[in-house]
matplotlib code that plots the C-alpha trace (Angstrom):
import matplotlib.pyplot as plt

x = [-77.7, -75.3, -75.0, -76.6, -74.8, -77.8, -77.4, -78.6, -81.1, -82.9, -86.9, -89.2, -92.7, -95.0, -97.8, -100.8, -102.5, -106.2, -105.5, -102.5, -102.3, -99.7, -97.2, -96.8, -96.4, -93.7, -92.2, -91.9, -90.4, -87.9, -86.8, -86.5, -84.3, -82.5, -81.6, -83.6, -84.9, -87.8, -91.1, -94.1, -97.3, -99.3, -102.6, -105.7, -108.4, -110.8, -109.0, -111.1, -108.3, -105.5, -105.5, -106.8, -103.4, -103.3, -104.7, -101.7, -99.2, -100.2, -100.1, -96.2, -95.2, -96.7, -94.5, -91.3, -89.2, -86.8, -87.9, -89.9, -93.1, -95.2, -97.7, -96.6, -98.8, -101.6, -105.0, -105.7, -109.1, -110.7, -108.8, -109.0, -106.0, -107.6, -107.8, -104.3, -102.9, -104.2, -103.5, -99.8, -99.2, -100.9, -98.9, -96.0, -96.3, -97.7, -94.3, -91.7, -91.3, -91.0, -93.5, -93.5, -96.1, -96.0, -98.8, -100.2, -103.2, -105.2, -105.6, -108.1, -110.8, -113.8, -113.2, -112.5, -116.1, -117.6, -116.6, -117.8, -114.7, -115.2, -114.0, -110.8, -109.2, -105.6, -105.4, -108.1, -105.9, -103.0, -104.7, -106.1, -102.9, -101.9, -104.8, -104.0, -100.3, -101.6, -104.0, -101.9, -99.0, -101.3, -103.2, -99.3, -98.2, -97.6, -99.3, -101.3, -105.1, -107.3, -106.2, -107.5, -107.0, -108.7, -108.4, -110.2, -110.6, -110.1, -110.3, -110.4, -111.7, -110.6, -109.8, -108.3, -104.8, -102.9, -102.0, -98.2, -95.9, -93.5, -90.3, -90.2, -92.5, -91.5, -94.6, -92.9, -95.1, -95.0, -94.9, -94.4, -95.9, -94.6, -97.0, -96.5, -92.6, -93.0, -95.3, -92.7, -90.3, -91.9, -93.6, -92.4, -90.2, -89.3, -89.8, -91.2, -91.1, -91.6, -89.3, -92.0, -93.5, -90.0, -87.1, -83.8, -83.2, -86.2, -84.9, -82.5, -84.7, -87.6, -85.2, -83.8, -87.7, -87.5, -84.5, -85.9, -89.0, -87.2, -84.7, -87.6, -89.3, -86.1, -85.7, -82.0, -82.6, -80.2, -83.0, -85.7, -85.4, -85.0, -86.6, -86.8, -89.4, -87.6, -88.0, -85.7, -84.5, -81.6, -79.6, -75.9, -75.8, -76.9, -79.0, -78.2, -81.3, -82.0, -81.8, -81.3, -78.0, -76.2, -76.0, -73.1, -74.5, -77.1, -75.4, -73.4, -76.4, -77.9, -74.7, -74.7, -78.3, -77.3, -74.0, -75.6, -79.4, -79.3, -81.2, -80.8, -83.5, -84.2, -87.7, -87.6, -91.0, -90.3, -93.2, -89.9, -88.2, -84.5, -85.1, -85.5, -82.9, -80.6, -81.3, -80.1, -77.5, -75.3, -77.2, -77.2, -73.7, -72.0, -74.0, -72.8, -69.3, -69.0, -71.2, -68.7, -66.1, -66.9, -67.5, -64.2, -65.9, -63.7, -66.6, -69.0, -70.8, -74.7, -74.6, -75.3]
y = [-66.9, -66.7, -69.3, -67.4, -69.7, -70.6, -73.8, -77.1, -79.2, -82.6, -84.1, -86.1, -85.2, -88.6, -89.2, -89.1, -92.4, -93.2, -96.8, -97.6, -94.7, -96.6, -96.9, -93.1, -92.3, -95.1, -93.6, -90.4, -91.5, -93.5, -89.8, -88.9, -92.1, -91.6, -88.2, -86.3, -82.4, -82.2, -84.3, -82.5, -83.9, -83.0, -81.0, -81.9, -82.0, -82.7, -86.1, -88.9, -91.3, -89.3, -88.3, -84.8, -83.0, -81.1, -83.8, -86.2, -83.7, -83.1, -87.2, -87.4, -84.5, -86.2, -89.5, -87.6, -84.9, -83.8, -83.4, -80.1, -80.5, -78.7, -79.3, -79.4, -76.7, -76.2, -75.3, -72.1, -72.1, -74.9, -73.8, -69.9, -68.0, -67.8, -71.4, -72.1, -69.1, -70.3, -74.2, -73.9, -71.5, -74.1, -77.2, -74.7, -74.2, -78.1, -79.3, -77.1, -75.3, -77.7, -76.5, -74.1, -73.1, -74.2, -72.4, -72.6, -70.0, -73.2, -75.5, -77.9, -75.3, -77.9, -80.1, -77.1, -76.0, -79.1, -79.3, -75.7, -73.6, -70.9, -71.3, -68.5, -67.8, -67.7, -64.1, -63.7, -66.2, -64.3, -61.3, -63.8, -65.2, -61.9, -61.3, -64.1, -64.0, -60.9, -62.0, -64.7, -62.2, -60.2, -62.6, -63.9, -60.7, -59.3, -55.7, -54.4, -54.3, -56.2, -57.6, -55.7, -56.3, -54.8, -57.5, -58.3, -61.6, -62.0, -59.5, -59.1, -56.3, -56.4, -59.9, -61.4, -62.4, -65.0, -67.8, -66.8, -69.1, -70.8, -69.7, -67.2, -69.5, -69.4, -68.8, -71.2, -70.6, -72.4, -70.1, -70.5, -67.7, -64.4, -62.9, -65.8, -65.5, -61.9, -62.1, -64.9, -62.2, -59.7, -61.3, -65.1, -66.4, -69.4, -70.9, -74.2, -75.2, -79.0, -80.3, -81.7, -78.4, -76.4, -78.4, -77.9, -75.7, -73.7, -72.5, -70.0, -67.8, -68.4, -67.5, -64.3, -63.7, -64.1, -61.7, -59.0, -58.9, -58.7, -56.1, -53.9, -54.8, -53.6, -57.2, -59.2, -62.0, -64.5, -63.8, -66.6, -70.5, -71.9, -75.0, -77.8, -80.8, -83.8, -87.4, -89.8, -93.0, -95.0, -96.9, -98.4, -96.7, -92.7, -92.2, -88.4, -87.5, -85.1, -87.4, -91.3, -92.7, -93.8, -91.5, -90.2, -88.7, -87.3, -85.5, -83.7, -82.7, -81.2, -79.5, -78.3, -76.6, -75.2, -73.7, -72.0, -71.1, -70.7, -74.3, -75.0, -77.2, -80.5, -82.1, -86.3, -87.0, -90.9, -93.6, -96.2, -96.7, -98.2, -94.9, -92.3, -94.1, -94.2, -90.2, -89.7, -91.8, -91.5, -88.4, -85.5, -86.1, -86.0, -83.0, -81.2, -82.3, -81.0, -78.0, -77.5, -78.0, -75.1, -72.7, -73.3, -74.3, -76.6, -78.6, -79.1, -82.4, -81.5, -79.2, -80.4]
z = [-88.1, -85.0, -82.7, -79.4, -76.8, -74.7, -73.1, -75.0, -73.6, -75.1, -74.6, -75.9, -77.9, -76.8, -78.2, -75.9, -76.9, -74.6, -75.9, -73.4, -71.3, -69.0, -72.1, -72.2, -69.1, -68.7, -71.5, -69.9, -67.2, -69.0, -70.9, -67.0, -66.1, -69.1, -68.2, -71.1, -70.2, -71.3, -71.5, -74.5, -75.4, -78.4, -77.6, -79.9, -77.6, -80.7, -81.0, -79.2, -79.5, -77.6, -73.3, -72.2, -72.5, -69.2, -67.2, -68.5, -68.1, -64.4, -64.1, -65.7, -63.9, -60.7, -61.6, -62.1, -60.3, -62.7, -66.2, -67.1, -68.9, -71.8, -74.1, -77.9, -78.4, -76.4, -78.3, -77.8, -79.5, -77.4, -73.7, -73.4, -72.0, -68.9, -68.4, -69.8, -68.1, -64.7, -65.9, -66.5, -63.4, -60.8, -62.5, -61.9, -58.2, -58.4, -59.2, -58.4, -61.3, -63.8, -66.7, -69.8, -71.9, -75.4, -77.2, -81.0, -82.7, -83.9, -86.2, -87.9, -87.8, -88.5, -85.8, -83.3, -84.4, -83.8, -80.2, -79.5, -80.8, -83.1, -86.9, -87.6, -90.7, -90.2, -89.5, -87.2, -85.2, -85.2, -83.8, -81.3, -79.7, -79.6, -77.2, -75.4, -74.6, -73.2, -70.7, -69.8, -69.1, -67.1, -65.3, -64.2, -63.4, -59.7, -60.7, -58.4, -59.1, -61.3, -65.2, -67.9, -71.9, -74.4, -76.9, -79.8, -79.2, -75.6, -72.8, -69.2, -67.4, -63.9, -63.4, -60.7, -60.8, -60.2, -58.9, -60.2, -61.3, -59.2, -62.0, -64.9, -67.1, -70.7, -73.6, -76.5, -79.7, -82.7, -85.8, -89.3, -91.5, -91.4, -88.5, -86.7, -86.9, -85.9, -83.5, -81.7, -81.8, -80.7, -77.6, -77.0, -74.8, -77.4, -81.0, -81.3, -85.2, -86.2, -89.0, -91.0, -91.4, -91.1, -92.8, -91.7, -94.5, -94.0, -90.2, -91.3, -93.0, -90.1, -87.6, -89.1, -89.1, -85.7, -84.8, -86.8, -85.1, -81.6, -82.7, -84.5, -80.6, -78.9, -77.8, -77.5, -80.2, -78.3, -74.9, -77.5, -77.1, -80.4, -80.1, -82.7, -82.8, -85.1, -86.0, -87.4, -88.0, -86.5, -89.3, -89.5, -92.7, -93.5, -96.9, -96.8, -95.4, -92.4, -88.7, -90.6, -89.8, -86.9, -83.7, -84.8, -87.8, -86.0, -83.4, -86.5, -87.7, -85.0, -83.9, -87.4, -86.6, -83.4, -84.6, -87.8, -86.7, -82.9, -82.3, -78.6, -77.6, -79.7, -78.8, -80.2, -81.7, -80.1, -78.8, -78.4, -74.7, -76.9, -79.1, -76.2, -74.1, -77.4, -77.9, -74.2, -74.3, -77.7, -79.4, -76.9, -75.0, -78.3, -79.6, -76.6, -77.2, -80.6, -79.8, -76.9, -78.4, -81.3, -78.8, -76.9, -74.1, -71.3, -70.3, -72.7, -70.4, -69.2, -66.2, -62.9]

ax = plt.figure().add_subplot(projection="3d")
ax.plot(x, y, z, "-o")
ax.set_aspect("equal")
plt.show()
């Protein structure tokens, strides 16, 4: 798998904890401070214990002016394309154009049920999200005329559009199986795979997935984010093990992924301010440097 060349960019994946709800939103803006990308939050609306997703994504993105924010997938089953279509474009023109839409078919099908979602096997959701990447397309688009999708799962007949985006909003979907992996080729803007579901040795062969599905789409692979949720452990000494070592071992590593699969976006599954602010600090300048320095680049420092 080819290293595509797309820029590299760094966030953090916060967990959206109702018990201290002022600790995550400090911690977002530390990932701002420290001069992170990209600010995710997990979306389980089923989960008593965690924030509404949207609502604290419109509060952190109120608090900062820099970072872009997603959620870390949204739930399709219990929001409705509609909804998340019309969500993500109004937080868009809310805050300057600082959101993308990370988007998921569903999971944990009893407790979707029990708060009013329907229960899908794992194909029926495929066939769903297909449906709803395209009513959220269409309900961004500028077409003239009402929306109209003939899904099987979800439809519009005439809908309004709009509101539009304020930027060319990425759909990021995380995908594992082999539908899943096609259909992110085939219509996503970006993969968003988590390494405890996706090892590092897994993404080679997910990927490739990936590119065929665009070329068989007539898509360019290298125009999909590969994106890449992680968690690791800071140690004076690495064990071998993927992402536990000191930053320097880390930074190899991920170079290592964006050199050989394509990986350009790394998302830190982090609740700790030293860990985020270590990530910024020692992680992602050196991961630039030695990606940089691979692809001949002069300046591989972050881009103004």
């Amino acid at each position: 798998m080819p290293d595509y060349g797309q820029p590299l960019s760094f966030g953090s994946f916060l967990t959206p904890s109702a018990e201290d709800p002022a600790h995550v939103v400090d911690l977002a803006v530390v990932s701002e401070r420290a001069g992170l990308d990209l600010v995710t939050i997990q979306d389980h609306p089923y989960q008593s214990r965690f924030l509404d997703t949207w609502t604290l994504l419109s509060w952190i993105a109120a608090r900062t002016s820099t970072v872009t924010v997603a959620p870390n997938v949204a739930n399709l089953p219990l929001r409705g394309p509609v909804i998340l279509a019309r969500s993500a474009a109004s937080l868009d023109r809310l805050s300057g154009g600082r959101v993308e839409l990370g988007l998921g078919a569903g999971a944990y099908w009893d407790a979707v049920a029990a708060n009013g979602g329907p229960q899908r096997s794992a194909g029926e959701a495929v066939t769903a999200l297909v449906d709803a990447i395209a009513v959220i397309r269409a309900l961004w688009s500028d077409d003239k005329g009402g929306a109209k999708v003939d899904g099987e799962y979800y439809s519009l007949s005439g809908a309004k559009r709009g509101p539009a985006p304020a930027h060319d909003l990425g759909i990021w979907v995380g995908a594992y199986g082999s539908r899943m992996l096609g259909l992110t080729g085939r219509l996503a803007d970006g993969w968003l795979p988590s390494s405890f579901a996706a090892g590092p040795d897994a993404l080679g062969e997910m990927s490739a997935r990936v590119d065929d599905a665009a070329r068989d789409a007539g898509r360019d692979p290298a125009e999909i984010r590969r994106l890449y949720n992680i968690a690791g452990t800071f140690a004076d000494v690495a064990d071998g093990s993927f992402l536990h070592g000191p930053a320097e071992v880390w930074a190899e590593q991920l170079a290592a992924r964006t050199l050989e699969h394509g990986t350009s976006t790394f998302v830190f599954a982090a609740d700790d301010e030293a860990d985020l602010e270590r990530i910024a600090a020692e992680v992602a300048p050196r991961v630039r440097e030695l990606v940089g320095a691979e692809r001949g680049e002069k300046d591989s420092a972050r881009p103004e």
